[in-house]
ZAMARGU-4260 file (C-alpha; in steps of 0.2 Angstrom, whole numbers, plus 5000, padded with zeros to 4 digits):
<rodrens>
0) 5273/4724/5256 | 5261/4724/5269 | 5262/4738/5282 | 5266/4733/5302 | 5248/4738/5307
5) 5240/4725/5294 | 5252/4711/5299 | 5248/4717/5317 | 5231/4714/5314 | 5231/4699/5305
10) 5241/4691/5318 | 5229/4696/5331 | 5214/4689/5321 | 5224/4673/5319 | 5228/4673/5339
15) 5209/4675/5341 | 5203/4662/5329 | 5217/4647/5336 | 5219/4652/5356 | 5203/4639/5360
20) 5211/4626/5349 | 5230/4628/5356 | 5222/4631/5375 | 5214/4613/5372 | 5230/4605/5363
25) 5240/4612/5376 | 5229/4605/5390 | 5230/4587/5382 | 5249/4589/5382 | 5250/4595/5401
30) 5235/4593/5411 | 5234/4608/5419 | 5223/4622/5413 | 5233/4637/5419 | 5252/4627/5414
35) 5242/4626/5397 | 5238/4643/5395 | 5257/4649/5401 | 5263/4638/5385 | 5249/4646/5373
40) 5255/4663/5377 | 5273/4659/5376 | 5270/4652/5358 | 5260/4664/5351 | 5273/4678/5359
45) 5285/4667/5348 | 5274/4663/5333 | 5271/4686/5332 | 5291/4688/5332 | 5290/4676/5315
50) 5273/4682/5308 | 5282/4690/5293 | 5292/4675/5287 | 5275/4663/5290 | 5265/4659/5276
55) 5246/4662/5280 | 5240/4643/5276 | 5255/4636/5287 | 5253/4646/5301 | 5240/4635/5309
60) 5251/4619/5307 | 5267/4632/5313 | 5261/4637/5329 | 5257/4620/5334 | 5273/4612/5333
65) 5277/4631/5341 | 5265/4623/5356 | 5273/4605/5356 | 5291/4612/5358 | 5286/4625/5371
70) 5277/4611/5380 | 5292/4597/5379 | 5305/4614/5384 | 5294/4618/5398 | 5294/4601/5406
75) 5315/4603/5408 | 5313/4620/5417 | 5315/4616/5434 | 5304/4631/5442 | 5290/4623/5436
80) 5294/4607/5444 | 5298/4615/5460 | 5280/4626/5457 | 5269/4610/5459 | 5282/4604/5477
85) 5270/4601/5492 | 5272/4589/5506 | 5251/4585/5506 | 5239/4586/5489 | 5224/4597/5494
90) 5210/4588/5495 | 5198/4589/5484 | 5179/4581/5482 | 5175/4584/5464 | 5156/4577/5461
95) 5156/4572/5441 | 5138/4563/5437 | 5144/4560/5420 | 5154/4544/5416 | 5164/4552/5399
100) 5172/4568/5413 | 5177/4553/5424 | 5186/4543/5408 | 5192/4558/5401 | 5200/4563/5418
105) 5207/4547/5421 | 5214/4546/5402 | 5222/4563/5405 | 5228/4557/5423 | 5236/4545/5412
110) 5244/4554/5399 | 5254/4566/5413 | 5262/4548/5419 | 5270/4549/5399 | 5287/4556/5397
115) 5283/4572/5388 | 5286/4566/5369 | 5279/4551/5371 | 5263/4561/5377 | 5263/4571/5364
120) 5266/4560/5351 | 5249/4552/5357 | 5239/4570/5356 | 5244/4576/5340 | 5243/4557/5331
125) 5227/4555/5342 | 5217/4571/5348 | 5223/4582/5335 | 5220/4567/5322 | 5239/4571/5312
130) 5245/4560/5302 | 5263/4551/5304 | 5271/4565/5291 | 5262/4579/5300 | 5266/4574/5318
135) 5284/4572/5314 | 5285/4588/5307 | 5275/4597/5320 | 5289/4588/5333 | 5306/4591/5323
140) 5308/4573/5320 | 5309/4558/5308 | 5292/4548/5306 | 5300/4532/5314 | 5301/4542/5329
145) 5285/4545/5328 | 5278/4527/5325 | 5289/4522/5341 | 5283/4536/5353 | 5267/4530/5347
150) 5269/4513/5350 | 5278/4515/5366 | 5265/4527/5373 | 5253/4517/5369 | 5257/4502/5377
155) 5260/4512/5391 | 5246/4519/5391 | 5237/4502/5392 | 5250/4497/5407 | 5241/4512/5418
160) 5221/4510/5412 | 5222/4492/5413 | 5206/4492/5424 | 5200/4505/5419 | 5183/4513/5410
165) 5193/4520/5398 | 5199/4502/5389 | 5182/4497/5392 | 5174/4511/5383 | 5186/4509/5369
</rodrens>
């Protein structure tokens, strides 16, 4: 049996090796880097309180669907709704030479218009390059959930970016 401190430190070396890839999953599922970050600490707080009962090559796979639930919960609290409340959007002029940060800010502008399983459905079957079986694991449900989620997000998706760069690209 392995001694706290050795669990503690494996769990900190797997914290350190994924918090990049979660910050980055997390992101595609909100849009917001600092909401992204709130959910990556809230799960890997969660994913520590069940490192003993994890099994080292699940843990990856683990403490994403950790991330997704966390995610789709966050979305229902209503501080964080009332959070983002502001009678005027600041103003902000952003100068972005390059064409792909101008399609990938208006695909993620996108996605935020999603209802939250439906947008992450489309990360984990898309950016995170899951499979069906894996996603509807990751997401605590069946695969035809998934497939419809998918299919529903998509054509929603194509709804918003209909004259857009992003189709164009595509």
């Amino acid at each position: 049996m392995k001694s706290e401190e050795q669990q503690e430190a494996e769990f900190r070396s797997f914290a350190i090796a994924q918090r990049e890839s979660l910050r980055r999953y997390a992101y595609m599922l909100c849009g917001d880097w600092y909401e992204a970050d709130d959910i990556v600490q809230k799960a890997l707080t969660k994913m520590f309180a069940a490192w003993r009962r994890v099994e080292p090559g699940g843990a990856p796979a683990y403490v994403r669907k950790i991330v997704t639930n966390v995610f789709i919960s966050h979305r229902r609290l209503a501080w964080v709704r009332r959070e983002r409340a502001s009678p005027e959007l600041p103003v902000q002029e952003v100068d972005r030479p390059q064409e792909a940060v101008d399609v990938r800010m208006e695909l993620v502008a996108a996605l935020k218009l999603l209802p939250a399983r439906q947008r992450a459905t489309l990360v984990l079957r898309y950016w995170e390059q899951l499979s069906v079986d894996e996603t509807a694991t990751a997401m605590s449900c069946s695969t035809g959930t998934v497939k419809s989620q998918s299919a529903k997000g998509l054509r929603k998706l194509k709804e918003l970016l209909n004259d857009s760069q992003v189709l164009a690209r595509v």
